[in-house]
MARVOVO-990887 format. One record per residue (C-alpha): residue number from 1; residue in one letter; z, x negated, y negated. Coordinates in steps of 0.001 Angstrom, whole numbers, plus 500000, padded with zeros to 6 digits. Last residue first. Layout:
! MARVOVO-990887
<NUM 'A' <Z X Y>>
...
//
This chain:
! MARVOVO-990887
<384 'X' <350390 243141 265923>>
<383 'X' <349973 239642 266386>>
<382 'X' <350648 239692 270357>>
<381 'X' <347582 241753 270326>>
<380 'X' <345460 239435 268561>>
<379 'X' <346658 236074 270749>>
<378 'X' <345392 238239 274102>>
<377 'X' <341992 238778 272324>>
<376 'X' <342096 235497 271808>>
<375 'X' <342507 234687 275687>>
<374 'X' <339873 236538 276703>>
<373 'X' <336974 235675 274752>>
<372 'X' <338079 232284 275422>>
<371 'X' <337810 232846 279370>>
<370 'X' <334696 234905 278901>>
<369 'X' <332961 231369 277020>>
<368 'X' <334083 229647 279995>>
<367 'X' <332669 231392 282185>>
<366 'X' <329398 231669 280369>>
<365 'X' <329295 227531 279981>>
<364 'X' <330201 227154 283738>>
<363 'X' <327326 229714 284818>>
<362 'X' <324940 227500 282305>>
<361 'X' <325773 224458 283785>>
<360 'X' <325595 225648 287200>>
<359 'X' <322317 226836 286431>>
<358 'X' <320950 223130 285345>>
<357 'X' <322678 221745 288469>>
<356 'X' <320398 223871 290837>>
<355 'X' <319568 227631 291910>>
<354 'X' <322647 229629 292036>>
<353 'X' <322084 233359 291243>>
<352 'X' <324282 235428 289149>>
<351 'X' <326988 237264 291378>>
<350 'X' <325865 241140 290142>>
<349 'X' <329390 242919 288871>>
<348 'X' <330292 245088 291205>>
<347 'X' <329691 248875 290580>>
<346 'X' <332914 250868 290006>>
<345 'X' <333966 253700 293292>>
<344 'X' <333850 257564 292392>>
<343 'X' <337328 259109 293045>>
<342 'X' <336426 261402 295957>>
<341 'X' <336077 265164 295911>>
<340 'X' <336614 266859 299897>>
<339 'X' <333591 268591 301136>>
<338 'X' <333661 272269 301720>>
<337 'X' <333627 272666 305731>>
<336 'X' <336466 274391 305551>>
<335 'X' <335059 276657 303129>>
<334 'X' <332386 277787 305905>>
<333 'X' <335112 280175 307636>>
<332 'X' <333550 280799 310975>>
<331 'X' <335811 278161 312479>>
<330 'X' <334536 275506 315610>>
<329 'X' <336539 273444 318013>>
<328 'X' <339928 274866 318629>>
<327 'X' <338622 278422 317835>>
<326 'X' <336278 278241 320634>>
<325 'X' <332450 279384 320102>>
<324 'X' <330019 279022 322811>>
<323 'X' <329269 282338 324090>>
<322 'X' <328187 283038 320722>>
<321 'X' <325463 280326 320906>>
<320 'X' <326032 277859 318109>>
<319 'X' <324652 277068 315015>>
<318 'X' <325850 274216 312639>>
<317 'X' <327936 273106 309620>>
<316 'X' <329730 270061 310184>>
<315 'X' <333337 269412 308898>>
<314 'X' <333366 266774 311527>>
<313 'X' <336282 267915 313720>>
<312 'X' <336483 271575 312773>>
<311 'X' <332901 271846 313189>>
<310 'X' <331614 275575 311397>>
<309 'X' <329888 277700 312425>>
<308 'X' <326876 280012 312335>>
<307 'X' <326346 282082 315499>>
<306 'X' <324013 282500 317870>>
<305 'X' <322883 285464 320255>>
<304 'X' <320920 284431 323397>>
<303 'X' <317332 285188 323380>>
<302 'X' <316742 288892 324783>>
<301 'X' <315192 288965 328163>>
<300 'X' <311671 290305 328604>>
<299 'X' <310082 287181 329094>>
<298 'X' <311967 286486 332075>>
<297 'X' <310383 289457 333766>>
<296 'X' <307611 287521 334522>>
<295 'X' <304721 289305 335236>>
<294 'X' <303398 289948 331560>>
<293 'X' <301973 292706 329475>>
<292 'X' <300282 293164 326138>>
<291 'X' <298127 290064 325328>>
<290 'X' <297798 289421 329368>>
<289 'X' <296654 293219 329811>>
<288 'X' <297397 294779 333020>>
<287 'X' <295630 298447 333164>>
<286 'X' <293531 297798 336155>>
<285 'X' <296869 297600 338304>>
<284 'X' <298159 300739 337114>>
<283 'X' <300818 300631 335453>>
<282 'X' <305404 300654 335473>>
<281 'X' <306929 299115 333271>>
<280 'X' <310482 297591 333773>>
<279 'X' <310972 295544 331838>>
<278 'X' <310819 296488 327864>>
<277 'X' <310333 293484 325418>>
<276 'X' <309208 295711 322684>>
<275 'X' <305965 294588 322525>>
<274 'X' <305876 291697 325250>>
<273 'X' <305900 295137 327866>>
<272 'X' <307448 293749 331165>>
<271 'X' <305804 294241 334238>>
<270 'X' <306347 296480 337237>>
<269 'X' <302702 296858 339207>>
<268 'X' <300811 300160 340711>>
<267 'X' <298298 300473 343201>>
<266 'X' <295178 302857 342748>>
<265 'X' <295806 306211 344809>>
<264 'X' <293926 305443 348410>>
<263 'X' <290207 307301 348686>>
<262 'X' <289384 308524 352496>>
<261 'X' <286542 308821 353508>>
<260 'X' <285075 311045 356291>>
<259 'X' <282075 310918 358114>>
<258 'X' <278442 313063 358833>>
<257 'X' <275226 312456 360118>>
<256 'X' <276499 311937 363537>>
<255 'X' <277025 315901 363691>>
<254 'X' <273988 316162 362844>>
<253 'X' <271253 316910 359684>>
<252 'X' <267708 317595 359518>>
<251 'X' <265310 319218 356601>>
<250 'X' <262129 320228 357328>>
<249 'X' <258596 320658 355219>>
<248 'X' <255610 321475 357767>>
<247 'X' <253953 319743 359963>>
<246 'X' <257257 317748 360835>>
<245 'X' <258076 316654 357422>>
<244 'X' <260655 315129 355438>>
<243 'X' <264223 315538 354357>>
<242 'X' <267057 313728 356167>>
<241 'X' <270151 315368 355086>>
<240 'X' <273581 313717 354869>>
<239 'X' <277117 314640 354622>>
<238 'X' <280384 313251 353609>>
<237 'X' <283447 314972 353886>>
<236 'X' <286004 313650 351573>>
<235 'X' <289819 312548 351851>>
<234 'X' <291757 311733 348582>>
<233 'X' <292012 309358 345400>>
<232 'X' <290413 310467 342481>>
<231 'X' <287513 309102 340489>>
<230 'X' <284847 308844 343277>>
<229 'X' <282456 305230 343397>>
<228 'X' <279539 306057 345502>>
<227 'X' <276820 303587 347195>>
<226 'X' <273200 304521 348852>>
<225 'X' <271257 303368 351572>>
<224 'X' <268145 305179 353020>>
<223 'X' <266058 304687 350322>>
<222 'X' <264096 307559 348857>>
<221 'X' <267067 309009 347110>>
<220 'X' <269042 312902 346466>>
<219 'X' <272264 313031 345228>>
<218 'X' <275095 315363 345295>>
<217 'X' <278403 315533 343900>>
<216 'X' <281283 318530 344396>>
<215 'X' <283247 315163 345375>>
<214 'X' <282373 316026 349679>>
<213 'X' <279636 313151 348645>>
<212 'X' <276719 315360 349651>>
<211 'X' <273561 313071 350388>>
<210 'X' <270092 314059 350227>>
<209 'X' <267812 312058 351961>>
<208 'X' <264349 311630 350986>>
<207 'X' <260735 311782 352776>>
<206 'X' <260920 311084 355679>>
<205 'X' <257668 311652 358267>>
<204 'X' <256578 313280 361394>>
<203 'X' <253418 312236 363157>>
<202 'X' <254853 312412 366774>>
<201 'X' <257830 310711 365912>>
<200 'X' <260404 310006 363046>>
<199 'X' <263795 308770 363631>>
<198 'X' <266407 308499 360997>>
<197 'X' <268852 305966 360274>>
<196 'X' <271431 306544 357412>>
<195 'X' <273644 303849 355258>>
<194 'X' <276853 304881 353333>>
<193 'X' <278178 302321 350764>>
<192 'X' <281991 303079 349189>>
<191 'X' <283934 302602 346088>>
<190 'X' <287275 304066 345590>>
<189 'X' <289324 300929 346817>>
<188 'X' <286581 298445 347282>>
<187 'X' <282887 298024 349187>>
<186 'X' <284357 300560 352047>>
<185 'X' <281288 300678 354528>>
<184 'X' <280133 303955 355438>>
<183 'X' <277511 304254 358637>>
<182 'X' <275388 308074 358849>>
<181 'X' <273175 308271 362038>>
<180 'X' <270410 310234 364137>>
<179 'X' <269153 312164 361385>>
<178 'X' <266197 313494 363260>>
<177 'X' <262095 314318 362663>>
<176 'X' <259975 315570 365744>>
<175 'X' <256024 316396 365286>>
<174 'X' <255100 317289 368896>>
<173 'X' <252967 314346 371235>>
<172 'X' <250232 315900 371727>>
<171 'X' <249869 318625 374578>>
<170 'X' <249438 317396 378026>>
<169 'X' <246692 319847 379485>>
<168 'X' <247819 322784 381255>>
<167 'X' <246571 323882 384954>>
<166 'X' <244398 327359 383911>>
<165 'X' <245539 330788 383551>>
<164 'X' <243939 333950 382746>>
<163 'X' <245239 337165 382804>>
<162 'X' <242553 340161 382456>>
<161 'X' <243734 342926 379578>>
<160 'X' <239670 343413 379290>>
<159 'X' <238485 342524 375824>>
<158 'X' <241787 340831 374866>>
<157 'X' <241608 338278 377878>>
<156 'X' <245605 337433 378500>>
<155 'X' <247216 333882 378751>>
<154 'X' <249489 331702 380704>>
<153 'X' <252073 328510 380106>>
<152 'X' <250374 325818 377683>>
<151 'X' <252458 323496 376833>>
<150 'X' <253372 322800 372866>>
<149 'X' <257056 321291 373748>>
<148 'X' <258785 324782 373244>>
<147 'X' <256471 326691 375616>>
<146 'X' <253119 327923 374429>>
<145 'X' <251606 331211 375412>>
<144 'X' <247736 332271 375190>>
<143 'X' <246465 335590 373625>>
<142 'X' <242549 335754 374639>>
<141 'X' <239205 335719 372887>>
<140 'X' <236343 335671 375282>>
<139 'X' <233421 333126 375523>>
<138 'X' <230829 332600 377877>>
<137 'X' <228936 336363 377574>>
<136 'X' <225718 336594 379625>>
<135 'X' <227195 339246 382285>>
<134 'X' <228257 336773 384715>>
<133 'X' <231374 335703 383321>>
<132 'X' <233771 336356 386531>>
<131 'X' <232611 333896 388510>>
<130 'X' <232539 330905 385530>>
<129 'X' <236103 332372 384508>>
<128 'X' <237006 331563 388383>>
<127 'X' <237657 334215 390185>>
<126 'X' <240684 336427 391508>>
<125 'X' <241055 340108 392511>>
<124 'X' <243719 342797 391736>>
<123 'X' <245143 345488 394223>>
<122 'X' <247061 347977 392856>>
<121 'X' <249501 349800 394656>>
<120 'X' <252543 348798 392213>>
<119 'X' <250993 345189 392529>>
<118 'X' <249287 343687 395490>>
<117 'X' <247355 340427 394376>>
<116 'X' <244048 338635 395992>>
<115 'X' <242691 334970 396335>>
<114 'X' <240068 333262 395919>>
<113 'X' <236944 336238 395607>>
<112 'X' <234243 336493 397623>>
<111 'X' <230986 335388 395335>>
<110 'X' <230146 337622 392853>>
<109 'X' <227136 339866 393229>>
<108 'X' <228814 343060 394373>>
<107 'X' <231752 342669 391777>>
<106 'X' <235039 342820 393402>>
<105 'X' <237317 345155 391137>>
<104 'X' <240620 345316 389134>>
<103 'X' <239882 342021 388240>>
<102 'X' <241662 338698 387904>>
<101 'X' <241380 335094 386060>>
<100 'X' <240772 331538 386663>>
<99 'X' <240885 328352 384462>>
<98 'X' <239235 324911 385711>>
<97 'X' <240995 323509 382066>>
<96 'X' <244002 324267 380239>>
<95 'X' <244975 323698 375954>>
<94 'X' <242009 322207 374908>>
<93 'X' <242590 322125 371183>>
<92 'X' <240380 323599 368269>>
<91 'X' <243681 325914 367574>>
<90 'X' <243791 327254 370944>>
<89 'X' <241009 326689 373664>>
<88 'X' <240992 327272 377464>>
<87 'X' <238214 325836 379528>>
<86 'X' <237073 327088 382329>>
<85 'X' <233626 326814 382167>>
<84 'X' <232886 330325 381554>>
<83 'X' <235356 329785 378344>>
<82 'X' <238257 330930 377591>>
<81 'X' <239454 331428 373824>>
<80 'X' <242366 330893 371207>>
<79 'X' <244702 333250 369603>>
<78 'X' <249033 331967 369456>>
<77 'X' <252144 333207 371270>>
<76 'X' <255307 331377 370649>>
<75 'X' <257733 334192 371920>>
<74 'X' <255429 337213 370710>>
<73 'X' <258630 339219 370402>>
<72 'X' <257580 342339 372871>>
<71 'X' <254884 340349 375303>>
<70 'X' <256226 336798 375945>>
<69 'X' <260020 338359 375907>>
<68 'X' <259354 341052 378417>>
<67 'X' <257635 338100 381144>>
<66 'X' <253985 336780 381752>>
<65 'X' <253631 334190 384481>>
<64 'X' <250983 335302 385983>>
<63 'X' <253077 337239 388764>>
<62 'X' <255031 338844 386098>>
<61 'X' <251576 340309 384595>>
<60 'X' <250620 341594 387802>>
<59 'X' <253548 343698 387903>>
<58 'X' <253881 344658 384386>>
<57 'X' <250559 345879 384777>>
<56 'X' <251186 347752 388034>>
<55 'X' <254526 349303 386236>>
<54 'X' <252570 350248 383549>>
<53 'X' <254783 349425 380039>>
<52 'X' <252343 346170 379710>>
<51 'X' <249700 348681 378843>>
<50 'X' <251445 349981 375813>>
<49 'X' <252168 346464 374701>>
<48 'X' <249241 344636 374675>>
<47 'X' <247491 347964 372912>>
<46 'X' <250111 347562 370581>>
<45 'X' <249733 343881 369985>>
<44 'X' <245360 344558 369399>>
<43 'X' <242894 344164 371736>>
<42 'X' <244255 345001 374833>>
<41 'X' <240981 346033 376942>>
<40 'X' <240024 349419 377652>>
<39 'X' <240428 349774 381192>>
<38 'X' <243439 347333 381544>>
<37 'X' <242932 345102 384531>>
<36 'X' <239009 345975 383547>>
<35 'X' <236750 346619 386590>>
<34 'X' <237096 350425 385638>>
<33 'X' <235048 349346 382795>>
<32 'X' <235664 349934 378657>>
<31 'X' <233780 348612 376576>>
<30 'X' <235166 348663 372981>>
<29 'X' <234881 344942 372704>>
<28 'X' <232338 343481 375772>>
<27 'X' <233981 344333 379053>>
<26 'X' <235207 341648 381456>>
<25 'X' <232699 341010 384233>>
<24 'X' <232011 342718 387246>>
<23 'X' <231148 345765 386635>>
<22 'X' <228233 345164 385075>>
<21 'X' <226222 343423 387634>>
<20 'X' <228287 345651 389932>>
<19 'X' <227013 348620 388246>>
<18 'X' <223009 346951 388126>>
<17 'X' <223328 346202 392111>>
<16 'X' <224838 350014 393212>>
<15 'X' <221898 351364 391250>>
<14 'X' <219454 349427 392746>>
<13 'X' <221386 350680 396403>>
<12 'X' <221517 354197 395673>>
<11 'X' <217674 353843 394685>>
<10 'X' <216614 352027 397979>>
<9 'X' <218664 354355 399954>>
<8 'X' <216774 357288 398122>>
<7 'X' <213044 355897 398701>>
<6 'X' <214487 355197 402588>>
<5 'X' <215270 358876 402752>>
<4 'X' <212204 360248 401262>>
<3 'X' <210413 358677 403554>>
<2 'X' <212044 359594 406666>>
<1 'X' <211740 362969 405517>>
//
């Protein structure tokens, strides 16, 4: 009897070895094990889900780090894999390292466990991945968390619903690409330079900028500095947008990415018009034209008004300015400055030249030759 009792010790026992060999590791897909946090494993979102509505799952889950938010929106959960030598992996990145994880069990040939956890009446048991992974398998899928900076927070085994956590590793340096300033600088009255400075780290880039003049105009430009002439005077709301890339295509704006201008009406000058000597005009100070306009109002004035009279006093005819005229000096009757006719005056008979005895002579000789002439004809007219 004796016997027979020691034969069925010895078999209890060899079966009690090969079920905690088993037991004690997470469950191979569509296992399912009673040393499983969740018996069949969470495998899919639904199946995530559905356990996380157990109160002792919810329980245990909180403790690891695992809230509502996490497991209803997905809140920047990704797929990776823990390995037996506690390594975490997500996207070909080590996210954690010296990971552990829980069981709803003690396996008989794992070492005592770390540390236990009460929750709901539940009492959960933790290992190291390497403890835990005795069954042959080194690598399980899991569902890991991320906060916003690319840190790891916790994670969950898929083939057994077992969290796992490991101390995070520091995550690369995240893609981040700002507009951290618009500057405007007034080149002239409606013309106007705007300059933007954008910062691009962790293997972000720029690409353009767009930039909305507040005109109903838009343009988009490599460089960062741009100018803008607008065609009516008033206030605009500029804006610009940094486009590039962090990872993926972004655009990026701020509050310090956008001013106002404001666009003064054109000034305005009087001057006189040389066509029809008109003062004042009023135009726009871009309109002056030297061949049409002038500054000096002076060369609007009408010339003074003359008048043709005539000079009492020297019977001169002449032009005067209106204002000018007095009747004592000046008539507007031109016939009294008619000349007078004068009783024309005889030449003089030419005195012959003297120019030596022989010529005086001669100028005797004709003398006295008129004298005879003279007094005969006398004699003939006392004879009639």
């Amino acid at each position: 009897m004796n016997k027979f009792k020691k034969i069925g010790i010895a078999i209890s026992l060899g079966i009690a070895l090969i079920g905690g060999f088993w037991m004690a590791t997470p469950s191979k897909a569509a296992n399912c094990s009673n040393f499983n946090v969740v018996h069949c494993g969470t495998n899919s979102l639904s199946e995530l889900k559905a356990a996380y509505a157990r109160p002792e799952i919810k329980s245990l889950y909180n403790q690891w780090y695992i809230n509502d938010e996490m497991v209803q929106g997905g809140s920047n959960m990704r797929e990776g894999v823990v390995d037996a030598n506690g390594n975490i992996t997500v996207d070909g990145r080590v996210v954690a390292t010296n990971a552990v994880t829980v069981q709803a069990k003690a396996g008989t040939r794992q070492v005592t466990p770390s540390r236990q956890y009460s929750a709901a009446g539940h009492t959960y048991y933790q290992y190291t991945t390497g403890q835990s992974f005795i069954d042959g398998i080194t690598r399980y899928k899991i569902y890991a968390w991320f906060d916003n900076d690319g840190k790891f927070i916790t994670g969950v085994i898929k083939d057994c619903g077992n969290p796992v956590w490991g101390p995070p590793t520091t995550p690369p340096a995240k893609p981040v690409l700002t507009c951290d300033a618009m500057q405007k600088t007034a080149v002239s009255r409606d013309t106007f330079k705007f300059s933007t400075k954008a910062t691009a780290k962790g293997g972000a880039s720029v690409t353009s900028y767009t930039y909305n003049f507040g005109d109903g105009t838009t343009k988009t430009t490599t460089s960062s500095e741009i100018q803008h002439t607008y065609a009516k005077p008033g206030n605009y709301k500029v804006t610009v947008t940094v486009n590039g890339k962090e990872g993926s295509d972004v655009q990026k704006t701020s509050q310090n990415c956008q001013t106002t201008v404001t666009v003064n009406p054109e000034p305005t000058m009087e001057v006189c018009r040389l066509s029809d000597k008109k003062y004042p005009v009023i135009i726009k100070a871009s309109e002056f034209d030297a061949k049409k306009h002038s500054k000096n109002p002076n060369d609007c004035k009408e010339a003074p008004a003359k008048i043709k009279v005539c000079v009492i006093e020297t019977k001169e005819i002449r032009e005067i300015k209106k204002e000018e005229f007095t009747e004592s000096k000046y008539t507007t009757d031109m016939s009294k400055c008619q000349s007078t006719p004068t009783t024309p005056t005889p030449p003089t008979t030419p005195e012959l030249p003297r120019t030596g005895t022989e010529n005086m002579v001669v100028s005797v000789l004709g003398l006295g030759g008129l004298t005879t002439a003279a007094v005969a004809y006398v004699i003939s007219r006392r004879r009639l």
